[in-house]
C-alpha positions in Angstrom: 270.8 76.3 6.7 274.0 74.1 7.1 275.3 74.8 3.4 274.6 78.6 3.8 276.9 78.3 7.2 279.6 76.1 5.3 279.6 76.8 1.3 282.0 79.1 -0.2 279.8 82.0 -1.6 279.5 81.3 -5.3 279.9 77.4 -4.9 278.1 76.1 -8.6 277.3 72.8 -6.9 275.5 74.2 -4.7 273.6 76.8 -5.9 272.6 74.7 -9.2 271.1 72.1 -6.4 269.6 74.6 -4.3 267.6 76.1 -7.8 266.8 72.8 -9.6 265.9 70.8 -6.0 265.9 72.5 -2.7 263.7 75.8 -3.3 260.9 73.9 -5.3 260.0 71.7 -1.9 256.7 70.5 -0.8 257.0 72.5 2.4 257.0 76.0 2.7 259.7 76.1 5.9 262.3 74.6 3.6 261.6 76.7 0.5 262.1 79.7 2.8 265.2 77.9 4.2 266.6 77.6 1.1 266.4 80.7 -0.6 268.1 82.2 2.6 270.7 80.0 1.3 270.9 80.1 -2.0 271.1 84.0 -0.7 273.9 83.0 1.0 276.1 81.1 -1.5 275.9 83.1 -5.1 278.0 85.2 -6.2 276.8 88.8 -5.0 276.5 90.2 -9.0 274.5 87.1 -9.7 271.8 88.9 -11.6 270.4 85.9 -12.4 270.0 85.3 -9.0 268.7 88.3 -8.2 265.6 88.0 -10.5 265.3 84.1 -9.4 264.8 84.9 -6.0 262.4 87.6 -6.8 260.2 85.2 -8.5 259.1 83.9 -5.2 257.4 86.8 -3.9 254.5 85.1 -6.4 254.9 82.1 -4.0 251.2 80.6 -3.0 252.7 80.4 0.6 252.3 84.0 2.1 255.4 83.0 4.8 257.5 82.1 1.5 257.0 85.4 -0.2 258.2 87.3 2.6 261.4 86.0 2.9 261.6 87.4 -0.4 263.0 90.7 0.7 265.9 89.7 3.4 267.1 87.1 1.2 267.4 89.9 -1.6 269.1 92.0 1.2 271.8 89.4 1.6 272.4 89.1 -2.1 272.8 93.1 -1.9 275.6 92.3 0.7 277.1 90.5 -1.9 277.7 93.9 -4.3 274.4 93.5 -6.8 273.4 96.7 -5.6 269.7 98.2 -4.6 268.7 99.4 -8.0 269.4 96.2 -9.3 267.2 94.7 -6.9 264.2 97.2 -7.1 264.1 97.1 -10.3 263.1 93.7 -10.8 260.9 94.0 -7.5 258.9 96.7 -9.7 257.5 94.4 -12.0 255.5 92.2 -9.8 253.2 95.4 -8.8 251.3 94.8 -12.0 251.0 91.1 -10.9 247.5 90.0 -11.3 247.3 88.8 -7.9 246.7 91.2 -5.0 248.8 89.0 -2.8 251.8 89.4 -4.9 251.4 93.3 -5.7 251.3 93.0 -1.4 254.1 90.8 -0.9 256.2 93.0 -4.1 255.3 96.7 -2.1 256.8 95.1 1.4 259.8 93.9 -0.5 260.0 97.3 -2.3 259.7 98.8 1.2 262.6 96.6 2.5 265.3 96.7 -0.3 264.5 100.6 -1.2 266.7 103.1 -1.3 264.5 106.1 1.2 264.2 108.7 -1.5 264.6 106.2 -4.9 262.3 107.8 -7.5 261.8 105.0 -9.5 260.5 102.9 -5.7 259.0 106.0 -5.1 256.8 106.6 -8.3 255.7 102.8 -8.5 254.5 102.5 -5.0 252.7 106.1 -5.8 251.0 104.1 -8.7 249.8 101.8 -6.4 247.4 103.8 -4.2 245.1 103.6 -7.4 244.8 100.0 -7.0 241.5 98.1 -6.9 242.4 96.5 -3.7 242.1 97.9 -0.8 245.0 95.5 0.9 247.2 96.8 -2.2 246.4 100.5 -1.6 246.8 99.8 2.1 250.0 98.3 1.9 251.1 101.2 -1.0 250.3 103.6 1.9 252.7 101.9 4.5 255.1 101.4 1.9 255.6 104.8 1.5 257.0 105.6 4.8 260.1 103.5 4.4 260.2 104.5 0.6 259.6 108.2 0.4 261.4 111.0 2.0 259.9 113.1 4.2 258.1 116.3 3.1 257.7 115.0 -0.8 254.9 117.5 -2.0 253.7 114.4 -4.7 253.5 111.5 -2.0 252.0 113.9 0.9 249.4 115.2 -1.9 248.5 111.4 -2.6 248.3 110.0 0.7 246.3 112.5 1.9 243.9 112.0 -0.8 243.7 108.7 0.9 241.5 109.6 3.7 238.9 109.8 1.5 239.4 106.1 0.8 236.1 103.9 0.9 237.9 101.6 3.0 238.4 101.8 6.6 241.9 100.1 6.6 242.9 102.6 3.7 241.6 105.7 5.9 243.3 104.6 8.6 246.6 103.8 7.1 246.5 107.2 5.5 245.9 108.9 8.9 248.8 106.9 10.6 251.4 107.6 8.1 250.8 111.4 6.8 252.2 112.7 10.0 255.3 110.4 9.3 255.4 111.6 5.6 255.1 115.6 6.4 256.8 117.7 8.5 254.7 118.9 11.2 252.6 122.1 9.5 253.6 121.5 6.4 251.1 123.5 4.2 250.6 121.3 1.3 249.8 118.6 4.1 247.5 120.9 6.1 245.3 122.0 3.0 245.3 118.3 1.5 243.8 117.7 5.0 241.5 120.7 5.2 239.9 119.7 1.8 239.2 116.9 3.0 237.2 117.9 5.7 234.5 119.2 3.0 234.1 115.1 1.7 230.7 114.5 1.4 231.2 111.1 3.4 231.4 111.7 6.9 233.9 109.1 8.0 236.1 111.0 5.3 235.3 114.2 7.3 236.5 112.1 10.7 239.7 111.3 9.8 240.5 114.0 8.1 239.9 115.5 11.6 242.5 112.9 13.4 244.6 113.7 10.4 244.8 117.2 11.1 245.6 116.9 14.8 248.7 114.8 14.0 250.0 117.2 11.1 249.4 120.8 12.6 250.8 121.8 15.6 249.5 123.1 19.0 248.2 126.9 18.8 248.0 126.4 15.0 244.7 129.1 14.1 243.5 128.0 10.8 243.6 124.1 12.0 242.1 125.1 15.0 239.3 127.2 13.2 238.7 124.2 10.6 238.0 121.7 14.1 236.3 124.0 15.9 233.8 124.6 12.6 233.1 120.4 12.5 230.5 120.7 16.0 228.6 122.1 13.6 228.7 119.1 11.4 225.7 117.4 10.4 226.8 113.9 11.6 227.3 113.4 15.7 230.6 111.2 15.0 232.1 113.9 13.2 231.1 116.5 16.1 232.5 114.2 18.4 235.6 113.4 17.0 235.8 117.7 16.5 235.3 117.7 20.6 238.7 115.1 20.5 240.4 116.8 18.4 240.1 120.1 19.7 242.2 119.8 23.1 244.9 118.4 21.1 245.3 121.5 18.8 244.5 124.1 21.1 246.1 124.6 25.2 243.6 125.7 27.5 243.0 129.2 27.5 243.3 129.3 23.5 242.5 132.7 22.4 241.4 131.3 18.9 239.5 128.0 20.2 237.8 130.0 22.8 236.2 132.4 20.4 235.1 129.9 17.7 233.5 127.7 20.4 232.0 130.0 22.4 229.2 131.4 20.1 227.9 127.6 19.1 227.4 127.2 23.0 223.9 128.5 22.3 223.6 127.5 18.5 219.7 126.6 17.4 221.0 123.0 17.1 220.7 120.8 20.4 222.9 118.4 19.0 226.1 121.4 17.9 225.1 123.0 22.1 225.7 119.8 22.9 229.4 118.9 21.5 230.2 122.7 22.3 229.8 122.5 25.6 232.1 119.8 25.9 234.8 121.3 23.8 234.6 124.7 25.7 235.1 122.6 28.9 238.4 120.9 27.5 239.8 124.5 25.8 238.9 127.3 27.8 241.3 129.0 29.9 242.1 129.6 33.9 239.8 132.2 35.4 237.8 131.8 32.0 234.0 133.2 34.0 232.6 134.1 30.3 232.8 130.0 30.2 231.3 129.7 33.8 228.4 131.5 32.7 228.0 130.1 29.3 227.9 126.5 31.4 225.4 127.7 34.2 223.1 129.2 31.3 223.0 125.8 29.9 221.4 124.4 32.9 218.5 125.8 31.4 218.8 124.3 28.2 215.6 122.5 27.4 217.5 119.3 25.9 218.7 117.1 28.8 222.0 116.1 27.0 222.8 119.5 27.1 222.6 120.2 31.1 224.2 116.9 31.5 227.3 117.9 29.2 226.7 121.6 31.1 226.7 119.8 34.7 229.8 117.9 33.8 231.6 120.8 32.1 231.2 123.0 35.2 232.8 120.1 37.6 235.9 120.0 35.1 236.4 123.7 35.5 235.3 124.4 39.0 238.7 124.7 40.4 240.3 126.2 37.6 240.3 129.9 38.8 241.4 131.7 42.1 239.0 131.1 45.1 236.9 134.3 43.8 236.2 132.5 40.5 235.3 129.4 42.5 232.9 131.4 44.8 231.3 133.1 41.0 231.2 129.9 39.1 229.1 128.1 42.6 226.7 131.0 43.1 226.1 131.3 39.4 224.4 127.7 39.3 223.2 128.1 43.1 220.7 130.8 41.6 219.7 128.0 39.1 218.4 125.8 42.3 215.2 128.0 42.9 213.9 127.5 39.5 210.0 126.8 38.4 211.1 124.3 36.2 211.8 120.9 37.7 214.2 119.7 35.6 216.2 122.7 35.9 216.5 122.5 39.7 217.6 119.1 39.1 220.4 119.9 37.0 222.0 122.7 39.0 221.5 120.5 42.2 223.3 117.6 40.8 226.1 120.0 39.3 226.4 121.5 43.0 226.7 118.3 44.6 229.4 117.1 41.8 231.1 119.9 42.6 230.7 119.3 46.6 232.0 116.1 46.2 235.8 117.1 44.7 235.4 118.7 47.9 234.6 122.4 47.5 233.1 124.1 50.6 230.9 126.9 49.1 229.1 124.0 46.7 228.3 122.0 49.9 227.1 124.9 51.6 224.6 125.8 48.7 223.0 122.7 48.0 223.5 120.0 51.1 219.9 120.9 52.1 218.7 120.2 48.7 219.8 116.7 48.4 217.8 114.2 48.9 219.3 110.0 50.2 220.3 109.2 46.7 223.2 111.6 47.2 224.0 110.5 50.9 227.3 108.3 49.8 228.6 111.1 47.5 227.8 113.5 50.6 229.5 111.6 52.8 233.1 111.4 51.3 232.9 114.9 50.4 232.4 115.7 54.2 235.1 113.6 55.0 237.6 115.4 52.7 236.7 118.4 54.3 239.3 118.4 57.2 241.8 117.4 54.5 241.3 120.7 51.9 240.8 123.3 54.7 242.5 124.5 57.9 241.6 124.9 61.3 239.2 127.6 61.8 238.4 128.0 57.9 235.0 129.4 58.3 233.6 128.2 55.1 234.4 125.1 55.6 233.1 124.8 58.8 229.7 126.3 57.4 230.1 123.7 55.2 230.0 120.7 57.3 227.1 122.6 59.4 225.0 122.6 56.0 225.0 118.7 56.1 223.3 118.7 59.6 219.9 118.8 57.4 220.1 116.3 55.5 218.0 113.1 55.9 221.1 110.6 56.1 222.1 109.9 60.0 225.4 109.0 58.4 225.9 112.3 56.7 225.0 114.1 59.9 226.7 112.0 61.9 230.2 112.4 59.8 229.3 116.2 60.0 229.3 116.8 63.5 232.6 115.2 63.7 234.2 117.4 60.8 233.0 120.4 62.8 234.9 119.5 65.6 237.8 118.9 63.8 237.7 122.4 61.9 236.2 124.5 64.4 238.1 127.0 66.5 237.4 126.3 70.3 234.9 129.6 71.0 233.2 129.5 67.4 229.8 130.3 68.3 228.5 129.4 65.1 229.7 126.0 65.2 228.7 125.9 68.8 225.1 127.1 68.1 225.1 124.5 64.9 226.3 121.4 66.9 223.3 122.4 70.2 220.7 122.4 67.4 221.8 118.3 66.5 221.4 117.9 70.7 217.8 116.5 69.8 218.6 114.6 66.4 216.7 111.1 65.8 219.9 109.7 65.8 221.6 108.7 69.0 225.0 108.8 66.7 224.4 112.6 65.9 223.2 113.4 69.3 226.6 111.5 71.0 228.9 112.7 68.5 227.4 116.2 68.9 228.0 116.4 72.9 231.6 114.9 72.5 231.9 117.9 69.9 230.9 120.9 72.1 233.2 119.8 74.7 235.9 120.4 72.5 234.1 124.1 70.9 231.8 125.9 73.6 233.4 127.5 75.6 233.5 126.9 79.1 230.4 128.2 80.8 228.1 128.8 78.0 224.8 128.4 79.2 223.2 127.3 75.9 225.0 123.8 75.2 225.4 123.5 79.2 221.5 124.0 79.3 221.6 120.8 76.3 224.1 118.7 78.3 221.6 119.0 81.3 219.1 117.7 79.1 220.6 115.1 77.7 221.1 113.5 81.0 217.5 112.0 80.5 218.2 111.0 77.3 217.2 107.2 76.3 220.0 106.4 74.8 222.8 105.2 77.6 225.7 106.0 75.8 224.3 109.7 75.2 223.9 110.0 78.9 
């Protein structure tokens, strides 16, 4: 390091003992030490040199081989010129070692030219290497090597992700979108062909390809995801049901219609993933999804109405109040049904839905839930008075559902929430909070009277008539 800081660039002396002594050390740290400097201190047209110094890249020592590439940089600085350089890189790719065809691409990458024909065509030879780490490497290569939109290199990589290695996939996937414009068409149908690969982890990253080289609103990359739910393997259908939402905005025209119809295909498995795409890409207002989702609450596979239950929560509130009101009472009517598994789905959706804090879901199914659901009913209670106004009737009705329920808690919580939203004269509320006069629970019964002095109105003979009554009550603190 001290002669390359002090030695007069071609100094013979020195670089004849840095070649016959210095580079040729035990340790690795000084070989790479000294072929910085040797670097350093020849003359820049040293050709010589220049293939010297590329011999290391078939150095044993992996750490020594990659300082290969800035100490052919610095001899570049020095006027012997990239071509000179690459060229005798290029040779080492047919190097019967894998490590050295590795070390030889990263150099390749490094010194290159972007765009050089000769870099690119040799590092395009090398995706057909027996090594995965070579064809790996080839593939990363090509990013610094190859200019972007090159119809040979796109047309090669994405052959790639048919790869039977999982690094070579992957690699592929990761740089195509760097090596192709976005919706290039000689990338997009390299991709689409590979999505009929007889191997489905082919047919998976082909679909992560795809999302990266198409863009958004795109209708024949949209058509090609939406037709992998109906793959035969569940990781490709799943990786469609990613995929989707990141080529198609909610309220896609074109994703909406090609998901839609496999919502109710003969496959459990394709209903399945469909739901859960339809949830991610249909639109605001969408109520031909609403009813697609409440009709699989009678699906006779339970993944389905659990996909259906959690796909109706992620759309509930995306619609005006009237699409709301449609999308509750359409799995409300599901609550009444013979089968048992059925009223258990459309209760649970309700009370999902309940808890984001939707009045008109609490109001339909509070008196269906049994104490499993009391914590869940209690916060959504609670975020009542935070969602709705003063004297919002529905809300109100709402909180006077949960009087019902089995949880002294929930009721308890209730009666407070009705004070707080009721108007002062609200005879519903009034007539709601005299019927919890006589609850089990002291709580409900004390937190009911406090309530009616704040809604009845004065003189009202039927929560006067419950006061009175109280007066005996056993509890001190209600009397």
């Amino acid at each position: 390091r001290a002669l390359a800081g002090v030695v007069l660039r071609g100094d013979a002396a020195a670089v004849a003992e840095l070649r016959g002594g210095a580079v040729h050390d035990d340790e690795p740290a000084v070989r790479s030490a000294a072929l910085m400097a040797l670097a350093s201190v020849s003359a820049g047209d040293d050709a010589a040199t220049v293939e010297f110094v590329a011999g290391f890249l078939e150095d044993p020592n992996r750490n020594v081989a990659a300082i290969v590439a800035p100490a052919l940089l610095r001899l570049v600085e020095g006027g012997s010129g990239h071509a000179r350089v690459a060229s005798v890189v290029v040779p080492r790719l047919s190097h019967d070692r894998a490590e050295v065809r590795c070390a030889a691409l990263r150099t390749l990458a490094d010194v290159s030219l972007q765009g050089d024909l000769e870099a690119v065509a040799a590092t395009v030879n090398c995706l057909e290497d027996q090594e995965g780490a070579v064809r790996q490497t080839a593939i990363k290569a090509l990013v610094s090597v190859a200019q972007v939109g090159h119809p040979v290199v796109v047309a090669a990589v994405a052959a790639c992700l048919g790869d039977f290695e999982d690094v070579v996939q992957r690699a592929a996937g990761q740089a195509l979108p760097l090596l192709a414009a976005k919706d290039d068409p000689a990338a997009i149908d390299a991709v689409l062909l590979r999505l009929q690969d007889a191997l489905a982890q082919n047919r998976r990253a082909a679909l992560f390809a795809l999302a990266e080289v198409a863009s958004r609103g795109h209708p024949p990359a949209i058509a090609a995801a939406a037709a992998c739910l109906e793959d035969r393997a569940d990781e490709v259908r799943t990786a469609a049901v990613v995929v989707l939402p990141k080529l198609a905005e909610q309220g896609d025209a074109t994703a909406t219609e090609c998901v839609l119809p496999r919502v109710t295909h003969k496959s459990a498995a394709i209903r399945c993933e469909a739901v859960r795409a339809l949830g991610e890409v249909s639109g605001f207002g969408d109520l031909r999804a609403v009813k697609a989702f409440a009709a699989r609450i009678e699906d006779p596979d339970a993944r389905v109405r659990r996909n259906a239950e959690m796909a109706l929560l992620e759309v509930a509130w995306r619609g005006n109040d009237e699409y709301h009101k449609t999308l509750v009472h359409e799995v409300a009517k599901r609550i009444g049904h013979n089968q048992e598994e059925v009223h258990r789905a459309a209760t649970s959706g309700l009370a999902r839905i309940a808890g984001s804090g939707s009045a008109a879901a609490m109001c339909a199914v509070a008196r269906h839930l049994g104490p499993g659901w009391k914590d869940m009913l209690h916060k959504a209670v609670q975020k009542l008075p935070r969602l709705h106004r003063r004297g919002d009737a529905a809300a109100v009705s709402a909180a006077a559902a949960c009087f019902a329920h089995c949880s002294g808690d929930v009721r308890s919580a209730a009666v407070q929430v009705v004070a707080e939203l009721a108007e002062p004269g609200d005879s519903d509320a009034t007539a709601a909070l005299v019927s919890r006069l006589g609850d089990d629970h002291a709580a409900v019964r004390s937190g009911a009277l406090q309530a009616l002095s704040q809604v009845a109105s004065r003189g009202d003979a039927s929560p006067t008539a419950g006061a009175l009554r109280r007066l005996r009550d056993g509890n001190p603190d209600v009397r």
